[in-house]
MDAnalysis code that builds the backbone (N, CA, C; Angstrom):
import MDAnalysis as mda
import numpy as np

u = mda.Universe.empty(204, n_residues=68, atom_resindex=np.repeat(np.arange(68), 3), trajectory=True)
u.add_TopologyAttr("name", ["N", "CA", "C"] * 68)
u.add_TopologyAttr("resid", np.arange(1, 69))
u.add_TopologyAttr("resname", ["UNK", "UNK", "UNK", "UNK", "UNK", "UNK", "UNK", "UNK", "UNK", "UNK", "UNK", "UNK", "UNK", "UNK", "UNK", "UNK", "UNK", "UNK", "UNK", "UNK", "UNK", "UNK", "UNK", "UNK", "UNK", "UNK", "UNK", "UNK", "UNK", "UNK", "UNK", "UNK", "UNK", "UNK", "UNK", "UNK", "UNK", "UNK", "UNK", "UNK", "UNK", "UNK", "UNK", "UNK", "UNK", "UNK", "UNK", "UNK", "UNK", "UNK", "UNK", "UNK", "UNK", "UNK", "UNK", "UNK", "UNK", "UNK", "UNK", "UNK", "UNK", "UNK", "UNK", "UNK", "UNK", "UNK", "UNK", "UNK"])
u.atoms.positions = np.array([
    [48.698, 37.774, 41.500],
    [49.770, 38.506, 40.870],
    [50.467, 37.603, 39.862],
    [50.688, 38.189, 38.554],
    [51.242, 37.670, 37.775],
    [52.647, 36.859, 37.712],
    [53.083, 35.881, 37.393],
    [54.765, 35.594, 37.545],
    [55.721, 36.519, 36.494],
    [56.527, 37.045, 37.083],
    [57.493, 37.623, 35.825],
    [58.276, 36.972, 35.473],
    [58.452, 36.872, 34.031],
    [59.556, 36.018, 33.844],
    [60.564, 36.559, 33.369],
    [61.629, 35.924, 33.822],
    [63.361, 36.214, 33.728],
    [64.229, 35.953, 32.647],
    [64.431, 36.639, 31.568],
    [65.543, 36.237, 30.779],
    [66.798, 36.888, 30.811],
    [67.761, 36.438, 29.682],
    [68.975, 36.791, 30.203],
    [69.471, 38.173, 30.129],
    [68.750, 39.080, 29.661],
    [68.817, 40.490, 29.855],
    [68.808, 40.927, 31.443],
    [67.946, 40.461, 31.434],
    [67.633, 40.834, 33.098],
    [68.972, 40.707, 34.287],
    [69.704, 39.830, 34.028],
    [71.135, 39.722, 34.652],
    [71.936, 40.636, 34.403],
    [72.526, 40.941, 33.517],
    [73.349, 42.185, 33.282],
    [72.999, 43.223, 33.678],
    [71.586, 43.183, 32.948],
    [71.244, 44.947, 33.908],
    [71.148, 44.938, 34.833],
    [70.773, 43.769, 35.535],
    [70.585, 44.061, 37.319],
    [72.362, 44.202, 37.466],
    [73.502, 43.664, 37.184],
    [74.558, 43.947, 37.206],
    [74.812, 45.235, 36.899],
    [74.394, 45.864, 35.719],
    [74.731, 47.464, 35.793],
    [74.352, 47.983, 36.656],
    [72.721, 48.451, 37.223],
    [72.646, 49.197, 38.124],
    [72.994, 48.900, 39.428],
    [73.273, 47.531, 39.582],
    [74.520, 47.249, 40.526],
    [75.478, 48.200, 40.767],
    [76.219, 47.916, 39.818],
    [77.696, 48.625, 39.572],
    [77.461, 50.288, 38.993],
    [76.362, 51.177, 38.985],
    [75.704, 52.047, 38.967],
    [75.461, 52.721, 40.593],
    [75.091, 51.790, 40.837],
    [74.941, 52.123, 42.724],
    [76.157, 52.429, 43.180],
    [77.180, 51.170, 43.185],
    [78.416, 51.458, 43.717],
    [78.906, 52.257, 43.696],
    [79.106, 52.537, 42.179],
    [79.885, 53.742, 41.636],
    [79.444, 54.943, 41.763],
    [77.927, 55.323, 42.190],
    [77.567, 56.657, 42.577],
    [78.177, 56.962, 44.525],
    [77.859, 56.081, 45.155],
    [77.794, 56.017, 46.355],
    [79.281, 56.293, 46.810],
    [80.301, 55.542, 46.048],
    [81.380, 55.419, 46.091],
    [82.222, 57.454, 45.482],
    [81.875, 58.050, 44.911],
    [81.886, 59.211, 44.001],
    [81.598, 60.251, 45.055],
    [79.865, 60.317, 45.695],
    [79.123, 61.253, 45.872],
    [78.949, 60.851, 47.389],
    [79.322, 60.200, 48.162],
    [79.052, 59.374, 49.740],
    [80.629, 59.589, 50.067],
    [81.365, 58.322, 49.786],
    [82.354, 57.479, 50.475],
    [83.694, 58.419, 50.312],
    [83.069, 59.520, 48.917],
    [84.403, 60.683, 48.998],
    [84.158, 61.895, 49.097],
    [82.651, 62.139, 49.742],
    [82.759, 63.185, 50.673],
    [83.502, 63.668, 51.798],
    [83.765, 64.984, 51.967],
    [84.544, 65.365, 53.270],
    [84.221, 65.215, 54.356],
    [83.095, 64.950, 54.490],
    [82.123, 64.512, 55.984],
    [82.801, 62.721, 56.375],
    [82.357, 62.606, 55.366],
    [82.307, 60.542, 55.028],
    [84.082, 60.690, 55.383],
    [84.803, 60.891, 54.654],
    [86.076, 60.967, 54.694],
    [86.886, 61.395, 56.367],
    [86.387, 62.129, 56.505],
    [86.615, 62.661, 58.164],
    [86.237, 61.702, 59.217],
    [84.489, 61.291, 59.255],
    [84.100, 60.281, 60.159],
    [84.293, 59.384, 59.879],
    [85.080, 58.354, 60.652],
    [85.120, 57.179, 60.297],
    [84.306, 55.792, 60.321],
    [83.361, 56.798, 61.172],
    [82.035, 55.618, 61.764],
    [81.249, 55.632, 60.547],
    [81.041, 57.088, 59.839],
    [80.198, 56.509, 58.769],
    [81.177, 56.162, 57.417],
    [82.233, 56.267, 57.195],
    [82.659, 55.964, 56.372],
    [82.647, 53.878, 56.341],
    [82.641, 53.793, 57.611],
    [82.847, 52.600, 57.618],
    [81.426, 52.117, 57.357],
    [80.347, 52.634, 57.399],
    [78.807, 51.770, 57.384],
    [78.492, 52.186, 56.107],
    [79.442, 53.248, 55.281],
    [79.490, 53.347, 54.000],
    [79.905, 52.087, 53.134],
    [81.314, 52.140, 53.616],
    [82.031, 51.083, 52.906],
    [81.287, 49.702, 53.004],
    [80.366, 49.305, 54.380],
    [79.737, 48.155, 54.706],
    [78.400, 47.847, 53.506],
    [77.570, 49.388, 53.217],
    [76.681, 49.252, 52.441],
    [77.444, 48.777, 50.670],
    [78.395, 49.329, 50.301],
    [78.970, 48.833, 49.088],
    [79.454, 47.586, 48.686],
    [80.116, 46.471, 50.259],
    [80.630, 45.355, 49.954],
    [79.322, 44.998, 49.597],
    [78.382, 45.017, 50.768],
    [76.868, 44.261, 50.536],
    [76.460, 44.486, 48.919],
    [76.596, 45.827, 48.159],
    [76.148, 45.662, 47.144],
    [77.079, 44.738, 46.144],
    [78.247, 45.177, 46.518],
    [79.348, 44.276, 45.787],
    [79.188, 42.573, 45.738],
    [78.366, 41.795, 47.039],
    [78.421, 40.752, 46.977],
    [77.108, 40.422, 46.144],
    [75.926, 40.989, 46.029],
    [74.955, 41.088, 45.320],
    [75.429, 41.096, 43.860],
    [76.444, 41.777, 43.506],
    [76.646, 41.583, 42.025],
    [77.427, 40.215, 41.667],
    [77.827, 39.966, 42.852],
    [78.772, 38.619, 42.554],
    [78.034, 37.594, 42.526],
    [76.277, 37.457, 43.353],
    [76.211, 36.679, 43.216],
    [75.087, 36.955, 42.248],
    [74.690, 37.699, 41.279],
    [74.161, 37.937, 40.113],
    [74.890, 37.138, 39.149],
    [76.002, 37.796, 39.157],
    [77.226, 37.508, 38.324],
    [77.086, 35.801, 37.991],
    [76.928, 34.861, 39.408],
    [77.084, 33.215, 39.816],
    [75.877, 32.837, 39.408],
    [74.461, 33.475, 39.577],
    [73.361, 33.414, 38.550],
    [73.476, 33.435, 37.058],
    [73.591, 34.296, 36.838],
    [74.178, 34.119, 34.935],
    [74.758, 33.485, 34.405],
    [75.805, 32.950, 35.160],
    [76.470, 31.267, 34.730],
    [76.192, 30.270, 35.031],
    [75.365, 30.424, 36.040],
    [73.922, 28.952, 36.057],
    [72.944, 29.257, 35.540],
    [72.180, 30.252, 34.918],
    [71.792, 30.188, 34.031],
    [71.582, 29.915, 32.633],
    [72.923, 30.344, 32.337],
    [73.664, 29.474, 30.776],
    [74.129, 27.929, 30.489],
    [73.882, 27.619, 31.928],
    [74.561, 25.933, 31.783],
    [73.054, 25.231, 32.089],
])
């Protein structure tokens, strides 16, 4: 299998559809009336978004070690 290689495009966009995910899940999940009512899944909701949230952060900590 081939190596892919990574340039700096590739960071941001993985940051958008990052922040693409969130923001759907967060919209169409986490403010549903179901989600909103249960709190068990609201909470394994909210658990799946930090996780994505820390993924962008550490995208985010990639792209500035990448530039240096």
């Amino acid at each position: 299998m081939d190596k892919i290689e990574i340039n700096e495009g590739h960071y941001l966009e993985l940051m958008d559809r990052l922040h693409v995910a969130m923001s759907t899940i967060n919209d169409h999940i986490l403010e549903h009336p179901l989600a909103e009512q249960q709190k068990e899944i609201q909470s394994l909701v909210e658990d799946a978004i930090t996780n994505l949230w820390d993924a962008y952060q550490l995208v985010g900590g990639l792209t500035y070690e990448n530039k240096n």
